[in-house]
C-alpha positions in Angstrom: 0.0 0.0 0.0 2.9 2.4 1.1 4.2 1.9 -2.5 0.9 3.0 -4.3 0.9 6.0 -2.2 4.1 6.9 -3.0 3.7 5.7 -7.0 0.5 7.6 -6.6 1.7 11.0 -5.2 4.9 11.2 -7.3 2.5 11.2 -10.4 0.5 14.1 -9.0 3.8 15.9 -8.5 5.1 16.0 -11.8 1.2 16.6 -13.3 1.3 19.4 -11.1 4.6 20.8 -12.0 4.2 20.3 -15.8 0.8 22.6 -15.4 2.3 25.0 -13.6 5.6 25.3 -16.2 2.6 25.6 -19.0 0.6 28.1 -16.7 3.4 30.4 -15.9 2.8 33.7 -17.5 -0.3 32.9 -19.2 -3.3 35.3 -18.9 -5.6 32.6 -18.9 -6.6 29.3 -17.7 -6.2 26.7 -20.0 -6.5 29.2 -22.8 -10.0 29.6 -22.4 -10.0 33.6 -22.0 -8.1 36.0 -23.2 -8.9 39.3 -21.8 -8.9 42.5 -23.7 -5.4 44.8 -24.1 -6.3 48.5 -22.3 -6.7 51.3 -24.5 -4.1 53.1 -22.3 -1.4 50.6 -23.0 -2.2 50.8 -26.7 -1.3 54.3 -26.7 1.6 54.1 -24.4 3.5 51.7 -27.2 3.1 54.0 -29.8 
């Protein structure tokens, strides 16, 4: 049983890490919104 566990918890580790390398510095979660650039940053680039 103590090896499941440990079988078990090591795969929710690396899940876990792998989303948060993909997640790190996105706007969204899981790509499913995208929120809108500020006017005021729009004219600040130019």
């Amino acid at each position: 049983m103590k090896k499941l566990t440990e079988k078990l918890l090591r795969k929710v580790a690396m899940f876990s890490r792998k989303a948060a390398i993909k997640a790190a510095g996105a706007a969204s979660v899981c790509n499913c919104h995208q929120p809108k650039e500020p006017a005021a940053l729009k004219k600040l680039a130019k």
